[in-house]
C-alpha positions as semicolon CSV with decimal commas, in nm:
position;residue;x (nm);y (nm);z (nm)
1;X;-0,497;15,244;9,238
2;X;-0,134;15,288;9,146
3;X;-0,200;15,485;8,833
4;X;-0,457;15,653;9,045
5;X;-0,169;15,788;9,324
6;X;0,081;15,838;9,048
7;X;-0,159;16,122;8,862
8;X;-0,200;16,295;9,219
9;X;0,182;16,302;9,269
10;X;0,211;16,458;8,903
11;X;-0,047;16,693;8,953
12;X;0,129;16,812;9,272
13;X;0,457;16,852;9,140
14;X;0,362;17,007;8,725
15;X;0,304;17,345;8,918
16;X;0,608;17,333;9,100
17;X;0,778;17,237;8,835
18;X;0,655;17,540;8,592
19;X;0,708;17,798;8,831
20;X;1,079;17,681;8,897
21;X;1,146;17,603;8,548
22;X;1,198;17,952;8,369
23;X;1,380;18,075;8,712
24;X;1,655;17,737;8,749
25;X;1,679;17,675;8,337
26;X;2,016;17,935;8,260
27;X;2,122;17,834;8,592
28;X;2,161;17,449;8,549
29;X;2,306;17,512;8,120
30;X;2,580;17,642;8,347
31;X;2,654;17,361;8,550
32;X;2,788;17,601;8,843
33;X;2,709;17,422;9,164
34;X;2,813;17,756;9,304
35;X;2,493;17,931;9,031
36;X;2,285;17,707;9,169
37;X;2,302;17,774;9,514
38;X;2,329;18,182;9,426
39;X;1,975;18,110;9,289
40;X;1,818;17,885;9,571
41;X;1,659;18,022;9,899
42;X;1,895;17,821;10,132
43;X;1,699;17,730;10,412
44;X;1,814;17,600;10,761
45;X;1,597;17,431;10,969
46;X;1,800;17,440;11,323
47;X;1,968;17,719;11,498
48;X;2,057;17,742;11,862
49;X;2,169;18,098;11,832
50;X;1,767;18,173;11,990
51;X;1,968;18,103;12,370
52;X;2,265;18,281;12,325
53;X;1,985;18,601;12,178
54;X;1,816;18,560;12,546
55;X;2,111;18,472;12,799
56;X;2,424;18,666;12,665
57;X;2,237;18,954;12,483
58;X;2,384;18,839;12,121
59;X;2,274;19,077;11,866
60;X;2,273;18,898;11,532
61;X;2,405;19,211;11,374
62;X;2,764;19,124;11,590
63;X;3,083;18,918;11,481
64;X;2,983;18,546;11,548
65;X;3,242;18,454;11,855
66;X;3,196;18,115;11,841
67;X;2,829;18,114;11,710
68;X;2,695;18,011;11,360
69;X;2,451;18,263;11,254
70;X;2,464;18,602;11,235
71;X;2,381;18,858;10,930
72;X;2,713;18,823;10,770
73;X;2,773;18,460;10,771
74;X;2,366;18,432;10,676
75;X;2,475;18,681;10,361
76;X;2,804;18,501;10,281
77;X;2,621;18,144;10,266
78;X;2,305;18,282;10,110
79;X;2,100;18,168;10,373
80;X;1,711;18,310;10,296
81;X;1,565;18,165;10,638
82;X;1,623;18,056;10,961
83;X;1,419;17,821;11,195
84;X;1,551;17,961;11,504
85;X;1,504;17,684;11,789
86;X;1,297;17,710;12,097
87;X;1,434;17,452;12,360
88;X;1,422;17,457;12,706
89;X;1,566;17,239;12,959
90;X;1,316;17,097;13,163
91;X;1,563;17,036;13,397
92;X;1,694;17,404;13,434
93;X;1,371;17,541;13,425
94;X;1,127;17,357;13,709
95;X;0,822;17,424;13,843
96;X;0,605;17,570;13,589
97;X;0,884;17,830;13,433
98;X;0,943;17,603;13,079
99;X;0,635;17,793;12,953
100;X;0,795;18,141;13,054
101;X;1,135;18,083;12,941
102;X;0,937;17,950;12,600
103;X;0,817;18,270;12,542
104;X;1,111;18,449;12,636
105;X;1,355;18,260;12,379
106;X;1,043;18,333;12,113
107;X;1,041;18,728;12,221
108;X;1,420;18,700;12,162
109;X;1,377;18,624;11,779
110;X;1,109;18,856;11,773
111;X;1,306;19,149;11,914
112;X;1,609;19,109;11,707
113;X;1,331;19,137;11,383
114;X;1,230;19,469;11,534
115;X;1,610;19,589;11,614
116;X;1,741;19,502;11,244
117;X;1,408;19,558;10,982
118;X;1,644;19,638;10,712
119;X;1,835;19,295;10,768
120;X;1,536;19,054;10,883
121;X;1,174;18,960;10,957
122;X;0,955;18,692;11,051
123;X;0,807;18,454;10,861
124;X;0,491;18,240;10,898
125;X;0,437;18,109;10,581
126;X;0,629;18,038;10,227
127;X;0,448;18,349;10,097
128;X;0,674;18,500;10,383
129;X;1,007;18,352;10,287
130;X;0,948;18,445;9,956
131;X;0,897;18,777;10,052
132;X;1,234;18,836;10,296
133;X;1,418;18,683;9,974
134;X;1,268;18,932;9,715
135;X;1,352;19,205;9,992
136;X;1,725;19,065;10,083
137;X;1,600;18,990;10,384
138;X;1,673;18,688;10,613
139;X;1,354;18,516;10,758
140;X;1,287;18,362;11,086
């Protein structure tokens, strides 16, 4: 049974590991952490910045002021795509109004794609990230 999981787990990973080898090879005979991550689609998986869209009117395309993500800190840090969160206080929001305030932090993400199509889109899929990366684009 062993044998049995360990040919699944190689079969998985040999078509990874062809279509990443020809990309990552020149990169790693440098041995430039720095290469490395020029080459990788950096991926963060946990913004708050979807609140500060929605409450204070943030437009990604602005200086930071005390935020983390915005198109030129994405640019400077490589970052490919962002997993904007969607939280709401159930607290804050009583009586039913979680769902709306849900779909207004969502619409927030959404309507900064449609301001800034030159700097961003959304993403549903890998075949999506991939895409915002080949186009210099970050992806949400």
């Amino acid at each position: 049974m062993k044998i049995a999981h360990a040919l699944i787990l190689f079969a998985a990973v040999l078509p990874l590991h062809a279509q990443t080898r020809s990309k990552t090879a020149s990169v790693t005979k440098q041995k430039d952490p720095l290469a490395v991550h020029q080459a990788a689609i950096v991926i963060d998986t946990h913004a708050d910045t979807t609140q500060r869209m929605l409450d204070e009117g943030y437009d990604l395309a602005e200086p930071l002021k005390g935020g983390y993500v915005n198109f030129e800190s994405a640019r400077k840090g490589n970052l490919g795509a962002e997993f904007f969160s969607i939280w709401v206080d159930p607290a804050a929001y009583p009586n039913g109004h979680e769902a709306r305030r849900t779909l207004e932090l969502i619409d927030a993400v959404y309507q900064q794609a449609a301001k800034h199509p030159q700097q961003m889109r959304m993403a549903f899929s890998a075949e999506d990230i991939m895409a915002a990366h080949r186009e210099h684009k970050l992806a949400a």
